[in-house]
N, C-alpha and C positions, 0 to 999 in steps of 0.2 A: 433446529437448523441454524438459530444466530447465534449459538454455543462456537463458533467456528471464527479462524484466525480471519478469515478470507472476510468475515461481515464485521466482525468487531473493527478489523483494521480499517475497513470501507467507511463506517460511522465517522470511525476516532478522525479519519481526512476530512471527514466536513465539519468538524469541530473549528479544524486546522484554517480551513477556508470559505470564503462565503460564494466560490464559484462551484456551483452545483455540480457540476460534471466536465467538466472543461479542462484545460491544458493544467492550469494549479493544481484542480484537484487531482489529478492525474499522477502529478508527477508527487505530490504529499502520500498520498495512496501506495506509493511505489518504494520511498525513504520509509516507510513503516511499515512497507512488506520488509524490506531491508533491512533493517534493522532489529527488530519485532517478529518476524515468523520464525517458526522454529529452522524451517528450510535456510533459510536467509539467502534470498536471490540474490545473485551480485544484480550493480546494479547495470552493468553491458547487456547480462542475459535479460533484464525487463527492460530494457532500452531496444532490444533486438525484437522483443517478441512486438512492444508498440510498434520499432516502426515497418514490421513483417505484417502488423495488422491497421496499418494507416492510422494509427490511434496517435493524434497532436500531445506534446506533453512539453515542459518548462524543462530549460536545463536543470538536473539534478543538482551543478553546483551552488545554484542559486539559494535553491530549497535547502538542502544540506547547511547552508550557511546561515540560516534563518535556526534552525535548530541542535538541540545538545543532546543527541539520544546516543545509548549503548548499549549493544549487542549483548551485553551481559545482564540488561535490565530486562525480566520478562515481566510485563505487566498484568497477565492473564496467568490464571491456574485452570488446569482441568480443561481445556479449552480443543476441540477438533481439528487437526489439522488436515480434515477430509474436504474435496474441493466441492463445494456446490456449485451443481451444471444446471438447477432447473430454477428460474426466476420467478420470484413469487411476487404480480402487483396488486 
């Protein structure tokens, strides 16, 4: 189950940031869904889907500006792009 774009990318944002789950990492989580999934959300549609689910997040341009990533850089091989729905604590 952590074979998946959806955890690896979730990790790689706390790398990014020392705020555990909050507006930073939120919106770092989101620039590397974007950039990084095979999908590649824009980022208005995860900007929609946050604020359709009350979920607080940092402007994207802020984040964006902070880092140099490319769409053309996939950093995973072999990697699921199936969504896990069930939380394992």
């Amino acid at each position: 189950w952590g074979r998946s774009y959806g955890v690896l990318l979730h990790e790689y944002a706390h790398c990014l940031t020392s705020d555990k789950h909050g507006k930073k990492f939120v919106s770092e989580f989101c620039i590397l869904l974007h950039h990084l999934h095979p999908l590649q959300p824009s980022l208005s549609e995860l900007a929609k889907s946050l604020n359709d689910n009350k979920i607080d997040f940092c402007s994207f341009d802020k984040t964006i500006s902070k880092r140099k990533l490319s769409k053309r850089f996939k950093p995973f091989e072999d990697v699921s792009t199936e969504v896990i729905t069930k939380c394992i604590d």
